[in-house]
N, C-alpha and C positions, 0 to 999 in steps of 0.2 A: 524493362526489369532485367536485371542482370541472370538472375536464374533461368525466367524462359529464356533466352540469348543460346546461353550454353546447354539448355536440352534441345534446342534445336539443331544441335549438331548430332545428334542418333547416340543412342547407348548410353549417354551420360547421366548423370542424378544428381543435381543438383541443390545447393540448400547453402541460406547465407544465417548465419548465426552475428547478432551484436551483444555485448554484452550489457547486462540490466542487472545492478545489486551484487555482482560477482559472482555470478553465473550467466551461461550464455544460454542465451533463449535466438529460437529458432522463430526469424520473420519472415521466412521467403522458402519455397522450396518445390522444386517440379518430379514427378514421376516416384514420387515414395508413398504406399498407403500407410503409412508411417511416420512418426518423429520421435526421435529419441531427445526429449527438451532437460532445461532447467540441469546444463551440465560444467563441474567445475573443472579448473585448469589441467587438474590429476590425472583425467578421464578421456580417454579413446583419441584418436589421430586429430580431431577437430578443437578438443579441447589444450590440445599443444602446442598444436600451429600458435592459438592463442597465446596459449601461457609463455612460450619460448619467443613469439614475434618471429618466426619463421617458416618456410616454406615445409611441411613432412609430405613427406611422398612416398606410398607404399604399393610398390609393384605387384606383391602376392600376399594378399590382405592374411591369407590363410596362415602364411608363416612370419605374422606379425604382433605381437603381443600388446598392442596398445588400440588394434582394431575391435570395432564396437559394433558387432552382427546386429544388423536390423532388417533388412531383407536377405532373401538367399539368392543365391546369383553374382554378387558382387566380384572383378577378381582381381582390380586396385580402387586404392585411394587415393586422391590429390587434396592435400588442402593448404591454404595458403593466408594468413592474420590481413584483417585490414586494420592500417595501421595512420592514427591520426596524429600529429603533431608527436612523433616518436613513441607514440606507447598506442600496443592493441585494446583496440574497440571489439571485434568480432574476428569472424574467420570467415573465408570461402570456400566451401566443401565440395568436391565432385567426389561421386564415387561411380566406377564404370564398370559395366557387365561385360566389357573386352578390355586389351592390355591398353596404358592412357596411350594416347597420340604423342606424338616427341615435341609439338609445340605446344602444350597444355600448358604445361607450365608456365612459358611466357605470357600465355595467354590470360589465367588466370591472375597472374600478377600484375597486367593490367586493366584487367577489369577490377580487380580490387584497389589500385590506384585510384580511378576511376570512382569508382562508388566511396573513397576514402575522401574525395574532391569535393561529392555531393554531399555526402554525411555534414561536411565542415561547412557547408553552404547552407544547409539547413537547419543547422545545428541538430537539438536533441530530436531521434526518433519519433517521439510521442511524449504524449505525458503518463503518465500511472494514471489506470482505472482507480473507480472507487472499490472497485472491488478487491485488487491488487492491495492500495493501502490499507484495506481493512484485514485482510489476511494478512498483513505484518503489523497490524497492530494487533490484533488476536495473538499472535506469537508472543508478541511484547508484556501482552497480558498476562499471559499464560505462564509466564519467567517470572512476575513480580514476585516481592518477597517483603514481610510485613518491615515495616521502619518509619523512622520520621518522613523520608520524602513519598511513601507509597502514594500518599494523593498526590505530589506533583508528578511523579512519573507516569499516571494512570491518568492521569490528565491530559499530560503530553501527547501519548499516547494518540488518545482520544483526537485531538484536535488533529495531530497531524494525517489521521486519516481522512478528518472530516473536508480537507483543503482549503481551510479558514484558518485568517491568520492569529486569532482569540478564542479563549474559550474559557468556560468558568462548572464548579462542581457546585452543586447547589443542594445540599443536604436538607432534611427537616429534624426538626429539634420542637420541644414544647411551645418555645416561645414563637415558633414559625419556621420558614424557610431560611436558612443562611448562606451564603458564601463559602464554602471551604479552603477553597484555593481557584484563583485563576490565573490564566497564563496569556502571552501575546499582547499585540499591539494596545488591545482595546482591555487589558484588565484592570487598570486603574477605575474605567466604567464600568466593568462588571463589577466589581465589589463594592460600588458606592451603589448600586442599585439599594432603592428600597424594600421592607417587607412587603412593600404594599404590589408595589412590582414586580416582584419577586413570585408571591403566592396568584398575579394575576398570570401572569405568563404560566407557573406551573400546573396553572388551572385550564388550561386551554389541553392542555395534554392530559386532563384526569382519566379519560376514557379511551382517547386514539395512540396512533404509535409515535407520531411527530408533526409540529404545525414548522412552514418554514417560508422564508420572502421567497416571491417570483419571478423577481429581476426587475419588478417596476420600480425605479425609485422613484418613481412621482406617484404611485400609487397610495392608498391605505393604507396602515401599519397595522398587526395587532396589538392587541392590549398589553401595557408592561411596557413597550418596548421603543415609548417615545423619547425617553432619557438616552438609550444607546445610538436610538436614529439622531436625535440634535449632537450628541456626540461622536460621530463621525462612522457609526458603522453602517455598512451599504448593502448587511444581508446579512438574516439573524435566522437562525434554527432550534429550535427547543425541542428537546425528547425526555419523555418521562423514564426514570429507575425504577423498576419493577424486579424484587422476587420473593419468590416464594406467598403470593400473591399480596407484598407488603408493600409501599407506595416510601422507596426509600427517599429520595427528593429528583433531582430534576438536573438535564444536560445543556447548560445554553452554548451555542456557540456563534462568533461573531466575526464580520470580515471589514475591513477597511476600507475596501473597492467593492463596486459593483460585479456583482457575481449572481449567475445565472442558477439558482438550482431546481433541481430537478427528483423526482421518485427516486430515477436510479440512483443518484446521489445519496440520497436520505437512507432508501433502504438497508443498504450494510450497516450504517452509525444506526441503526435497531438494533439490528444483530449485536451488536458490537454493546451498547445500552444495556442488552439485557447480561453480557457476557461482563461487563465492570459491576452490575448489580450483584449478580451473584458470586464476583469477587467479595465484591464488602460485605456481604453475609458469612461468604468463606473463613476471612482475617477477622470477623467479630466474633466468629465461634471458638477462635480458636483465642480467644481472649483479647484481641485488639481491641482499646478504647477508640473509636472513633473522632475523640473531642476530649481534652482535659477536662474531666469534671462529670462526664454522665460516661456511667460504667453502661458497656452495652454487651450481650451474649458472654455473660462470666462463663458460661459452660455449655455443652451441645444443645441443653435441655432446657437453656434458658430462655427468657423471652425479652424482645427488643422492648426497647426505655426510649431509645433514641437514635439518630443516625446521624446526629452532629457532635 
């Protein structure tokens, strides 16, 4: 690893930032009880080197107006963009508690070469936690604003956190469960789902927080969900909408490939479940029809009719 490399030459601090969503997050770093993460282009020696795609070097941090105190001690800075295929990816960061060395520079410039070599060999980092996505889809949520696409966009949402490439809103109405909108590879099959399939799937979640496949595709299916298995999906999730302790209808979500899931997976799209349910109670109160035709929460003090 390129940061221990460089703390092993004494006095140095090291810390290699890439960027992720446009801001730069901090994956690497030796000798800091510290990080100053989650930082944009605008911001302190590291986040310039980035944004400018070159070398800053600040000999007396103290009388330098873009230096970003995180430890005391420090009495320059070195940082240097790593740079893939002409546009920065990250920075490489030293800061030293004596004056830098005269071949630092060069130094640094090739170790970021270097790590700019392997990035491209590897391609992406990582992938996004489920938690990551779920905390920008919360954001996402959090920005809606009532209109004709609010379901799709809250849909979207939803799916893209869940890392499935389908996903379907499954409301209740008098006459049953319906379809609202779906989205992705497989929504042609979610919306031809029947009522019967529909209320059996949403029945398996009447009491828990999510039932979902376990990567066997030769296993056993649940119930409802033999139509979406003959039609090509290879890993299916269902989470009940809950609020205000009213049973709004139901979250399915569907993937194309063989996908592995897991708790931690599932966990955040709850979170996330209960945060679109209490939207649509939110936008009903405040007079959104949820469905042409059944008026639902005309006023704070009203009571639901329906949620399709």
């Amino acid at each position: 690893m390129v940061v221990e490399y460089l703390f092993r030459r004494g006095q140095l601090l090291p810390s290699l930032y890439l960027e992720a969503r446009g801001y730069l997050r901090c994956v690497a770093q030796r000798g800091l009880w510290q990080v100053l993460d989650g930082m944009p282009g605008s911001v302190g020696i590291t986040g310039k080197a980035w944004k400018e795609g070159r070398p800053v070097i600040a000999d007396n941090v103290a009388e330098d107006a873009d230096y970003l105190e995180a430890v005391p001690g420090v009495v320059a800075e070195l940082c240097v963009p790593v740079i893939i295929e002409g546009r920065p990816v990250g920075a490489l960061n030293v800061e030293s508690l004596s004056p830098l060395p005269s071949d630092l520079l060069d130094l640094l410039v090739e170790c970021a070469r270097l790590l700019s070599d392997r990035l491209r060999e590897i391609g992406d980092r990582h992938s996004t936690t489920s938690w990551q996505r779920a905390a920008r889809a919360s954001m996402s949520l959090s920005g809606l604003v009532s209109g004709a696409l609010m379901f799709d966009k809250l849909l979207g949402c939803l799916r893209e956190a869940s890392g499935m490439d389908s996903a379907c809103l499954v409301l209740d109405s008098p006459d049953g469960p319906k379809v609202k909108v779906a989205v992705g590879q497989l929504a042609a099959q979610l919306r031809s789902l029947s009522v019967d399939e529909l209320e059996a799937m949403s029945s398996l979640v009447g009491d828990i927080r999510s039932c979902y496949t376990a990567g066997d595709t030769s296993g056993r299916g649940f119930v409802g969900a033999d139509s979406l298995r003959s039609a090509g999906a290879r890993a299916v999730a269902v989470l009940p909408l809950w609020a205000r302790r009213q049973r709004l209808g139901t979250l399915i979500f569907a993937h194309s490939k063989p996908l592995r899931v897991s708790g931690d997976d599932i966990e955040p799209l709850e979170m996330l479940a209960d945060s679109a349910a209490a939207l649509l109670v939110e936008r009903a109160q405040s007079g959104v029809k949820l469905r042409d035709g059944y008026a639902v929460l005309e006023g704070p003090t009203a009571k639901t009719r329906s949620f399709v």
